[in-house]
PAKEMAR-784370 format. One line per field, with one value per residue (C-alpha): residue number from 1; x, y, z. Coordinates in Angstrom, 3 decimals, always signed. Last residue first. Example, Ala and Ser with C-alpha at 12.3 -4.5 7.8 and 13.67 -1.06 7.14 Angstrom:
2
resi <- (2/1) $
x <- (+13.670/+12.300) $
y <- (-1.060/-4.500) $
z <- (+7.140/+7.800) $
//
This chain:
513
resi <- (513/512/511/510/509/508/507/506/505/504/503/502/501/500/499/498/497/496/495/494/493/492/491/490/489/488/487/486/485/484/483/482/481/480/479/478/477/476/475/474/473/472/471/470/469/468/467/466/465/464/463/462/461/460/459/458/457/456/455/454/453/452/451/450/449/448/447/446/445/444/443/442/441/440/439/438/437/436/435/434/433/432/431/430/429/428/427/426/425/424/423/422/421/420/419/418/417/416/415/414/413/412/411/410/409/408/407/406/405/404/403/402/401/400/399/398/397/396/395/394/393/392/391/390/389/388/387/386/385/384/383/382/381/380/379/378/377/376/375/374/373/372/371/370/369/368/367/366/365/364/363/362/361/360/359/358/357/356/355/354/353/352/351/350/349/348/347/346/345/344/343/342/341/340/339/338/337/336/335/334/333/332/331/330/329/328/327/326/325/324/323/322/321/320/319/318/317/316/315/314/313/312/311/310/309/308/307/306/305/304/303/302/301/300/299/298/297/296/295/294/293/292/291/290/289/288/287/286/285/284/283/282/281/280/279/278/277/276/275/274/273/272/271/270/269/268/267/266/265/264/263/262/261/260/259/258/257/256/255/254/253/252/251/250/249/248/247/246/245/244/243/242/241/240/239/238/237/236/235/234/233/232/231/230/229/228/227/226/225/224/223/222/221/220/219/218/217/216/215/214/213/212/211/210/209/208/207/206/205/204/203/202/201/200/199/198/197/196/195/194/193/192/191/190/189/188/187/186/185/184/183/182/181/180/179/178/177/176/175/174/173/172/171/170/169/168/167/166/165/164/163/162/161/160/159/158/157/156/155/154/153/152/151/150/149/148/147/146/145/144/143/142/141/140/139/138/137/136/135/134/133/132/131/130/129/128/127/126/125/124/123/122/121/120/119/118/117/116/115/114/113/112/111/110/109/108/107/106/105/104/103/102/101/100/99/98/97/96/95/94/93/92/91/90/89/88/87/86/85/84/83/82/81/80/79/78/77/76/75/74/73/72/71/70/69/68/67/66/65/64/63/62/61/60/59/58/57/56/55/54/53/52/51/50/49/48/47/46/45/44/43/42/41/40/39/38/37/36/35/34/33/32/31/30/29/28/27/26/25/24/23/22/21/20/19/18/17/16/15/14/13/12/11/10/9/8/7/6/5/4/3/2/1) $
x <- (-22.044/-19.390/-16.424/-13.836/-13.815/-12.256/-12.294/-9.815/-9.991/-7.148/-7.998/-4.936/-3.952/-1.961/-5.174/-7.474/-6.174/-7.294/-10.879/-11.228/-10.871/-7.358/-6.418/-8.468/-7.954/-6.205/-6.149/-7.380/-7.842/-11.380/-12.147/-10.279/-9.386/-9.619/-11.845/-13.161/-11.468/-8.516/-9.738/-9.529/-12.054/-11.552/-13.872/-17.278/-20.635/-20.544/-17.398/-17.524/-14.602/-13.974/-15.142/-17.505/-20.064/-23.795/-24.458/-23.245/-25.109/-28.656/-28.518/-27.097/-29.927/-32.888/-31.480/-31.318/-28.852/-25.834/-21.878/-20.114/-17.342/-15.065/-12.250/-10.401/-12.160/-9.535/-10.174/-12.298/-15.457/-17.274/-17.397/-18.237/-21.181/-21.891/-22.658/-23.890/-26.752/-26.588/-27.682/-26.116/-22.237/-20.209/-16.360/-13.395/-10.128/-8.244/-4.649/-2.361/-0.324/-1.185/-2.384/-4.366/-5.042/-7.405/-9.172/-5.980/-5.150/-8.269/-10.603/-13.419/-13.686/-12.852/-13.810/-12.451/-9.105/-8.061/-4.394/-2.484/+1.117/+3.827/+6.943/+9.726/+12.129/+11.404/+7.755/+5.503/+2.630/-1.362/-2.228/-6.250/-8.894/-7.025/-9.105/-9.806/-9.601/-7.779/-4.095/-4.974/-6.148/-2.545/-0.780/-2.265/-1.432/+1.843/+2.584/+1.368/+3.599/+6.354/+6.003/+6.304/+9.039/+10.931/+10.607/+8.222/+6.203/+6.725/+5.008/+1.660/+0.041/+3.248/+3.011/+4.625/+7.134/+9.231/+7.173/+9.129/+6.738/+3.810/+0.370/-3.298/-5.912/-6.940/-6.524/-7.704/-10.876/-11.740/-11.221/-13.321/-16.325/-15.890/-16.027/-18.657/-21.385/-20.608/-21.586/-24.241/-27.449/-24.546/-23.833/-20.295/-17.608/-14.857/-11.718/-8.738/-10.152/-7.228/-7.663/-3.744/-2.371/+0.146/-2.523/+0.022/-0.399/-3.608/-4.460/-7.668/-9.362/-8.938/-9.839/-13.238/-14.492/-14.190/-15.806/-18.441/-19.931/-19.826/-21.752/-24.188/-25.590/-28.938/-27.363/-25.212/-21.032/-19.234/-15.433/-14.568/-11.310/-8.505/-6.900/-3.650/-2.781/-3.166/-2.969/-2.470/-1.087/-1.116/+2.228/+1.244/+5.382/+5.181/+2.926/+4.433/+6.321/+3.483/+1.746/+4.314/+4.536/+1.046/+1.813/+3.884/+1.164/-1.349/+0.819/+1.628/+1.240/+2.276/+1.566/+2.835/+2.719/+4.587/+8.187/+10.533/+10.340/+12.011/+9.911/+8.380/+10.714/+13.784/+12.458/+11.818/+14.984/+16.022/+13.647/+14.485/+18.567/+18.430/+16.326/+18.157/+17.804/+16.129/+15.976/+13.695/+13.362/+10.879/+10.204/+14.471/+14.991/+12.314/+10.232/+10.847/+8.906/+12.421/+13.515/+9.860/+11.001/+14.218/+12.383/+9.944/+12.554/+14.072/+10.857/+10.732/+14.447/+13.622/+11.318/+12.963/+13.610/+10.312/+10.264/+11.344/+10.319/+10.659/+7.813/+6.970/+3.367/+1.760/-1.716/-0.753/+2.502/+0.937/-1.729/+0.877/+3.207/+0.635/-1.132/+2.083/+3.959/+1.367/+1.765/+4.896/+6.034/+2.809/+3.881/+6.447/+5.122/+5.418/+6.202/+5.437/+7.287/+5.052/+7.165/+4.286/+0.716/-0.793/-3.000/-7.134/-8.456/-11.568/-13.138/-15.864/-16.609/-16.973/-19.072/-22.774/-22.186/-23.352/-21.401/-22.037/-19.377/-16.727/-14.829/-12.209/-11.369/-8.930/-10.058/-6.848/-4.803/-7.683/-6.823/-2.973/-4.586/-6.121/-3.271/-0.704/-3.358/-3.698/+0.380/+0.172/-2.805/-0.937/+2.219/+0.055/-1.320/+2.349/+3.428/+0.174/+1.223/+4.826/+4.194/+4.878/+8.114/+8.880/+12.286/+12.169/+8.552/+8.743/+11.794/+10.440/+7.032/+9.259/+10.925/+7.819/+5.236/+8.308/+5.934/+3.144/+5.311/+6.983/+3.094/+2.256/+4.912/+4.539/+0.697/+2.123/+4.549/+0.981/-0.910/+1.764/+1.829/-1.518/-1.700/+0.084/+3.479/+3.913/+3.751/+7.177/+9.233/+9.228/+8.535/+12.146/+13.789/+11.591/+12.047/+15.791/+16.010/+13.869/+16.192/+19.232/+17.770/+17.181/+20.754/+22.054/+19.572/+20.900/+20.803/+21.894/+22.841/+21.303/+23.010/+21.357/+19.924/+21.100/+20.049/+17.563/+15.798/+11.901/+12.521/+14.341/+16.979/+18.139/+21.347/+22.537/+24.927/+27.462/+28.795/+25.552/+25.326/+23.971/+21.848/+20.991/+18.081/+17.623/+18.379/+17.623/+19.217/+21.792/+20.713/+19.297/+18.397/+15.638/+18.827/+20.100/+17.010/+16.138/+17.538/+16.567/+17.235/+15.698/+16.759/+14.770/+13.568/+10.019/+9.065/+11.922/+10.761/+12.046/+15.525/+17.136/+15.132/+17.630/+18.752/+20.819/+21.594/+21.777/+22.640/+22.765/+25.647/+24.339/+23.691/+25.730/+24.762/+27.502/+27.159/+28.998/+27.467) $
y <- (-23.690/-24.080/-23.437/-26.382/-25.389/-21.948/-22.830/-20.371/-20.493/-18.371/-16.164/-15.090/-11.794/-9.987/-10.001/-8.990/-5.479/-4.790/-5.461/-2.359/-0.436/-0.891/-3.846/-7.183/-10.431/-12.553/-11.350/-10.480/-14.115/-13.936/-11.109/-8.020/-5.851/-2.844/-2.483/+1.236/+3.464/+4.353/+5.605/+4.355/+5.295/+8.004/+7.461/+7.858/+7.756/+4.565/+3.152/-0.659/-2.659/-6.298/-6.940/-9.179/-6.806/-7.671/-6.138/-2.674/-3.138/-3.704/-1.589/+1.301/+0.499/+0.715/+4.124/+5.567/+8.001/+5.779/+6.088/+2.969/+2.004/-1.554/-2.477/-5.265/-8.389/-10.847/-13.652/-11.060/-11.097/-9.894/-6.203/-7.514/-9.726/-6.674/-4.574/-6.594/-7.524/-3.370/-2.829/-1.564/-1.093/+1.248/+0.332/+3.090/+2.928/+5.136/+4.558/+6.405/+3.204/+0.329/-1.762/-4.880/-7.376/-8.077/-4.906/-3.333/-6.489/-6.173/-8.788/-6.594/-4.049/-0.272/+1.867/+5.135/+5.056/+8.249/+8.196/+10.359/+10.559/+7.953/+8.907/+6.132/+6.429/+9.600/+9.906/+7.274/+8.538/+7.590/+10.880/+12.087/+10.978/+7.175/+4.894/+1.431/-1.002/-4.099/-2.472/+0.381/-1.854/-3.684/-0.188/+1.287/-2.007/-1.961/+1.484/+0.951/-2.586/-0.504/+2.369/-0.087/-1.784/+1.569/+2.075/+3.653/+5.628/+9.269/+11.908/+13.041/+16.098/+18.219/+21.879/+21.910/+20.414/+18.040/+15.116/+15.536/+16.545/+15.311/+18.071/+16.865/+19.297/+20.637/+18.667/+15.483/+17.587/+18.355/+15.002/+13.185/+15.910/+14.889/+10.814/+11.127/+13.221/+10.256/+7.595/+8.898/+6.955/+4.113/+3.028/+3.750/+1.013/+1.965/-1.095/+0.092/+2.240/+2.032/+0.583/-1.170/+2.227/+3.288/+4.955/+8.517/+7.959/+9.356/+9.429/+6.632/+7.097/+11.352/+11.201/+9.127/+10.732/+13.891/+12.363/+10.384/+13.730/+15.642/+12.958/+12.808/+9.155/+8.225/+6.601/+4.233/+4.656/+1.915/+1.863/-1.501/-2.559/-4.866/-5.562/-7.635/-8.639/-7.543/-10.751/-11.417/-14.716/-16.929/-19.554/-23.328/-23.366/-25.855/-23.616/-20.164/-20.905/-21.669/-18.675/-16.480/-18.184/-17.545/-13.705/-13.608/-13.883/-12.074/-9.095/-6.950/-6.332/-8.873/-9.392/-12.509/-14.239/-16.438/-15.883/-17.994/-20.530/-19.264/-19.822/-16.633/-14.416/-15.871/-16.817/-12.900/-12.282/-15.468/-13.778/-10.226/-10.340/-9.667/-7.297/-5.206/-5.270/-3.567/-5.204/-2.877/-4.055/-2.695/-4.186/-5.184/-2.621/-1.072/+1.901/+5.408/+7.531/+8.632/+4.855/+4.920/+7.819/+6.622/+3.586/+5.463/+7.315/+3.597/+2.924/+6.114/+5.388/+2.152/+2.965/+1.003/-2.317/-2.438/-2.976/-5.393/-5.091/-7.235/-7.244/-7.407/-7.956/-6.928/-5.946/-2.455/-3.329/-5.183/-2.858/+0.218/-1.904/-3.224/+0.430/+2.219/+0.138/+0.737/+4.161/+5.006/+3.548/+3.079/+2.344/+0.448/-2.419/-3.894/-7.369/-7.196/-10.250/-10.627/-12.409/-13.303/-14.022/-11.193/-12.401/-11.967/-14.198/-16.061/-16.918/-19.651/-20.267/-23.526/-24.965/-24.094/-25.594/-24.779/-21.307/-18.133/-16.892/-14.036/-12.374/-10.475/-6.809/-5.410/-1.722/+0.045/-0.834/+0.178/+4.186/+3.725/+2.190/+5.171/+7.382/+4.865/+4.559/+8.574/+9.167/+6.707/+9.120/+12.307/+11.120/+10.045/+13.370/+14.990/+12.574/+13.393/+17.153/+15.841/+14.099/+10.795/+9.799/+6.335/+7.515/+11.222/+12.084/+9.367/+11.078/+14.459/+13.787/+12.550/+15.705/+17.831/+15.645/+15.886/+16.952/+14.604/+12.086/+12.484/+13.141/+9.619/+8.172/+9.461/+8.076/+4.525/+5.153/+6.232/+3.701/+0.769/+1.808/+1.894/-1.847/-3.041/-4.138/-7.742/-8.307/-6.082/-8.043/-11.944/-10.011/-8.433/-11.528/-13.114/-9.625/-9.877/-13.201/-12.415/-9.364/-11.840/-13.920/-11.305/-10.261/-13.823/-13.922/-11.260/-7.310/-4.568/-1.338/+1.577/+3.756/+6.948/+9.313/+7.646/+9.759/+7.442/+10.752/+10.342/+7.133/+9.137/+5.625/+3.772/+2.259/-1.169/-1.833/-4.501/-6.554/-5.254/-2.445/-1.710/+1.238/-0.540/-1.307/-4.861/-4.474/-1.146/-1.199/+1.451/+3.735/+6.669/+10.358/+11.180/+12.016/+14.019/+17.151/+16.122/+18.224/+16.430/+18.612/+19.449/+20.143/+21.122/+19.802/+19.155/+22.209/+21.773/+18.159/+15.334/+13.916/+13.952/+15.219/+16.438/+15.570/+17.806/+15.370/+16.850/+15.153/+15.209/+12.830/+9.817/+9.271/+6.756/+3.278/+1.251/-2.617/-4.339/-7.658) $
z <- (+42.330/+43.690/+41.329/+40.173/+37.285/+34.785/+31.422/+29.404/+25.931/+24.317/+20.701/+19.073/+17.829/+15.075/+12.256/+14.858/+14.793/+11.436/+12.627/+14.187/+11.351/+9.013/+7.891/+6.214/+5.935/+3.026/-0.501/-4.069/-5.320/-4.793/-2.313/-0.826/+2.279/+3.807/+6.804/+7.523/+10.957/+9.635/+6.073/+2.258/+0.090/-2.785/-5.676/-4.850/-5.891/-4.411/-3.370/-3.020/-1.155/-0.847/-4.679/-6.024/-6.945/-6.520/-2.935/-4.246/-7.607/-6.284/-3.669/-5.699/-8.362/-5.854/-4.908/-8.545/-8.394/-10.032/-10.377/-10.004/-8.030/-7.555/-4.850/-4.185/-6.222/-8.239/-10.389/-12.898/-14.654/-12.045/-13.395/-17.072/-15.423/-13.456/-16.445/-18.787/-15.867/-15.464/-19.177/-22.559/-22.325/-23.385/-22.958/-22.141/-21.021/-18.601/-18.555/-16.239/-14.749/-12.540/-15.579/-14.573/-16.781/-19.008/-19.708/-20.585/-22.448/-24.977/-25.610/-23.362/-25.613/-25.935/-28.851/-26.695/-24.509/-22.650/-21.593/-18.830/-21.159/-19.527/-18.012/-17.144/-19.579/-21.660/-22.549/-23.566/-25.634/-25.230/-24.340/-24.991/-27.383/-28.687/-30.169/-29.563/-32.640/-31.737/-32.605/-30.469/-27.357/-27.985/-28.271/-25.467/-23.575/-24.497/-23.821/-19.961/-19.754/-21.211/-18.506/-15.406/-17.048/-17.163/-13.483/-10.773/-13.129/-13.549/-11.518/-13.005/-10.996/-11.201/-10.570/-7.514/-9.064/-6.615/-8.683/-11.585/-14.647/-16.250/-15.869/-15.688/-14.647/-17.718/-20.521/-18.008/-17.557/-20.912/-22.293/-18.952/-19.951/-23.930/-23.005/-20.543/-22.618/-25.094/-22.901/-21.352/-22.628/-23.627/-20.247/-19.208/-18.118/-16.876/-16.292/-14.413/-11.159/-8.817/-5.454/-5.736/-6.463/-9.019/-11.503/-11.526/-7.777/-8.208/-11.624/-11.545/-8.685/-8.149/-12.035/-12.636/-9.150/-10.734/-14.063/-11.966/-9.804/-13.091/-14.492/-11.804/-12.705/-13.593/-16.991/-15.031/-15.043/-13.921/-12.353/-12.696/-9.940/-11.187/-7.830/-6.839/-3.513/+0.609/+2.084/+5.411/+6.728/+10.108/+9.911/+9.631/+9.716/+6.204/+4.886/+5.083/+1.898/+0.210/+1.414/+0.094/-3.711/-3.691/-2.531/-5.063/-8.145/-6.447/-6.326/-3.291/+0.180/+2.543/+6.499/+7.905/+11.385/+13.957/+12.626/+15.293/+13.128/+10.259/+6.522/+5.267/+6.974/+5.745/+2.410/+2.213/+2.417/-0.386/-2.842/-2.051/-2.168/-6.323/-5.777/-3.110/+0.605/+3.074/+6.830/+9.349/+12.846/+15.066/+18.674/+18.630/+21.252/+23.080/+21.362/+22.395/+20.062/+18.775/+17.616/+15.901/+14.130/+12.790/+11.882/+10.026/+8.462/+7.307/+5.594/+3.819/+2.301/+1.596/-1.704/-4.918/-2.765/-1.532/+1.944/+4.620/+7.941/+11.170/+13.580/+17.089/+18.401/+21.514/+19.742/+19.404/+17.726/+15.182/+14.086/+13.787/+12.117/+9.626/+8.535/+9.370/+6.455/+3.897/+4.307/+4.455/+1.022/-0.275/-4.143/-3.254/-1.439/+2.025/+3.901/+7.325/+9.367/+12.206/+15.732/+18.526/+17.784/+20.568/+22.637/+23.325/+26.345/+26.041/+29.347/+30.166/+34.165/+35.872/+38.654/+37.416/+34.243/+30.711/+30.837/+29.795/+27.555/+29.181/+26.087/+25.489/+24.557/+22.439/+22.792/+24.822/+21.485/+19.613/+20.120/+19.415/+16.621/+15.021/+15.376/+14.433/+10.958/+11.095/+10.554/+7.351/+5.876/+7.104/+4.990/+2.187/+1.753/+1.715/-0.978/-2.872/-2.346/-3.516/-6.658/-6.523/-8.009/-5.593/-4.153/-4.558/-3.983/-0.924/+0.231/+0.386/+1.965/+4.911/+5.192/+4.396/+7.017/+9.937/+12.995/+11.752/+11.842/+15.066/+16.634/+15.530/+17.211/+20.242/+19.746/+18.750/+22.298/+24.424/+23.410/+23.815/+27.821/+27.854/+26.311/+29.050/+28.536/+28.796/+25.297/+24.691/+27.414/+25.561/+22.051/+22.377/+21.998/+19.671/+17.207/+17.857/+16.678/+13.793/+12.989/+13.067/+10.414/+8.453/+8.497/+8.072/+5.373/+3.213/+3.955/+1.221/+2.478/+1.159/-1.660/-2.175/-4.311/-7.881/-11.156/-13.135/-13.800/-12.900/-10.909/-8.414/-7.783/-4.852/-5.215/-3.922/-0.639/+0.196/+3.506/+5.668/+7.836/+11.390/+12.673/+16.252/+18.419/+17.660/+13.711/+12.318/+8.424/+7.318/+4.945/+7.086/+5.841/+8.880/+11.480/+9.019/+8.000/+4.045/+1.566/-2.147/-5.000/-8.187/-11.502/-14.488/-17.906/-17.765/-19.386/-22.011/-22.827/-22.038/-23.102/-19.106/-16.431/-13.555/-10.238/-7.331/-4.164/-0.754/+1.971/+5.813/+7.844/+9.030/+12.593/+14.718/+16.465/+14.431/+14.393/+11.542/+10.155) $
//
């Protein structure tokens, strides 16, 4: 591995929509300030690159952006090492000191929101005022616990003897290997880091391979805040390196803790690799949340919550509504206010529009699995009211599903795309057995005025997070975190920081009493 300390020269890369239509057929360009532009990995303080390197692509063009370099286990390796090195100095600071370099932090983002909007438009498609959004929501979790780092209080228990005193002490785990997704490129890294490194922890980050370039800002940023050497590492790699990177930090020793964002079905394969260390693990995994619609609800409430849920993020989000139900008093009011409000507020095009409410999807796979479940629910007797075409390689048409039942794949399995299907259903029992019917529980809404019925349906749903006339929920200071089979823990709030620190009994005897 070649060390080289060195900024990277500044870029600008010209992309354009290829076989879409003329209104969607422009160039844009990427011109991001230097220092921010980095594809070399941080290891221990330094900018180093691997042996080879693997493209990152705008997902709306398939035009390359940048090449990043691609790290193996020797690099990972040597980012743990770094991580234990640096942990032996970095939980000995006090937790002022970490305060005031998350808040430093903090005000670097916030004083580069367009640059670092830019990349995560570019990289993972999303339209830039939702990149811009995102941005200030990652920059409020190293707010937030910059403020809990001074909060991680122990305990003194009254003791059953006169001659000794009970004290639980608060530590940091050691070594957390944070594991993030694409779809939250800044985000979902700031909510972990910023956690870990409040509570004394070092980490080593690997992120999606299709959205480095955000991670690797971060990094720059973090490296301006002032942070000791080898406190945040950041290893990308490509896909074909993931599996044996993220054996690495699943399995070495020195690793004391892991935080992983993603599907259920690798975070299984996660844990079982952290078994055989006994390693501590957060789970952040799949969701398949039911959005429900009562007849007491404010429909125009429901429909506006209906769309900031379900097309944010083009339906890229873990929290995304994926299964509505509507009961059948209002069903059909429903159906024509959701029609008139997706043909008006819904626009495809490359994120860098300012236009653009729909970026593309993060890959062609991404947009088959959409198409085939529009085709499957088609094919079973749903109807189509708005969308329901692919466009180009990656786009897919905001879709409106009617006739919907509960045999059908989109209700199934979860989408992560701009599909919006439809079932009517007769009573809340048919309701929340539908809504339950699921291995995983993240998130779940329902519209409803009647007070008794909000009770009712918020303590009935087996989901980690309930939004109640509501469809926007995440924030600093609430706990984020699933049921069933939808994860491990919680982040965010002041429980997120719990999740990077040990609890130490400490029996002071020998007093007299």
């Amino acid at each position: 591995m070649r060390s080289v300390c060195l900024p990277p020269t500044r870029r600008l890369l010209r992309c354009l929509l290829p076989g879409a239509p003329a209104a969607m057929n422009r160039s844009f360009s990427l011109d991001v300030s230097a220092p921010l532009l980095r594809t070399q990995a941080l290891v221990d303080g330094c900018w180093v690159s691997a042996a080879a390197a693997f493209p990152v692509l705008d997902p709306a063009t398939g035009e390359e952006i940048a090449r990043v370099t691609d790290c193996g286990p020797a690099e990972a390796k040597q980012a743990v090492e770094a991580a234990h090195r640096a942990f032996g100095s970095w939980k000995q600071t006090t937790a002022k000191e970490r305060s005031q370099l998350l808040r430093k932090w903090f005000d670097l983002l916030t004083q580069h929101t367009e640059d670092l909007a830019k990349l995560i438009t570019f990289e993972s498609g999303k339209p830039l005022r939702e990149a811009r959004g995102e941005v200030s929501y990652g920059a409020s979790f190293l707010e937030w616990f910059s403020e809990e780092a001074r909060r991680v209080y122990g305990d003194i228990v009254p003791s059953p003897a006169r001659d000794r005193k009970i004290l639980l002490l608060k530590q940091p785990v050691g070594v957390a290997s944070i594991i993030t997704p694409w779809n939250f490129p800044n985000a979902m890294i700031t909510r972990k880091v910023g956690a870990a490194l409040a509570a004394g922890c070092t980490v080593v980050v690997k992120p999606a391979e299709d959205t480095p370039l955000s991670a690797l800002a971060l990094a720059e940023l973090a490296q301006q805040a002032g942070f000791p050497a080898g406190v945040v590492n950041v290893v990308p790699c490509s896909r074909e390196r993931t599996p044996s990177v993220g054996a690495v930090l699943c399995t070495d020793p020195l690793v004391d803790k892991i935080s992983f964002t993603g599907s259920t079905a690798t975070g299984k394969l996660l844990l079982k690799m952290a078994a055989d260390t006994v390693k501590r693990a957060s789970m952040e995994l799949g969701g398949h949340a039911p959005f429900i619609v009562f007849d007491s609800a404010d429909l125009d409430k429901a429909v506006g919550g209906a769309m900031a849920s379900k097309f944010r993020n083009s339906g890229q989000t873990c929290v995304c509504s994926n299964r509505f139900l509507v009961q059948r008093g209002v069903y059909d009011r429903f159906m024509e206010k959701m029609g008139v409000a997706m043909e008006a507020e819904l626009r495809l095009g490359h994120g860098a529009d300012p236009d653009t409410t729909q970026g593309p999807l993060i890959n062609a796979r991404a947009a088959e699995k959409v198409a085939t479940q529009v085709a499957d629910a088609v094919s079973r007797g749903a109807s189509v009211l708005r969308g329901g075409k692919r466009v180009g390689v990656s786009f897919m048409e905001p879709t409106l599903l009617a006739g919907v039942t509960t045999e059908m794949l989109c209700m199934k399995e979860e989408t992560f795309g701009p599909l919006l299907p439809v079932l009517r259903f007769d009573t809340e029992e048919e309701a929340l057995a539908i809504a339950n019917a699921s291995s995983v529980g993240l998130a779940g809404y329902f519209y409803s005025q009647d007070l008794s019925q909000v009770w009712r349906v918020a303590e009935a749903l087996q989901v980690g997070l309930v939004g109640v006339n509501e469809g926007l929920l995440s924030t600093p200071e609430a706990a984020f975190g699933g049921v069933k089979q939808s994860g491990l823990g919680c982040e965010g709030s002041k429980y997120g920081i719990r999740e990077y620190l040990e609890v130490k009994y400490m029996c002071l005897g020998g007093l007299r009493p």
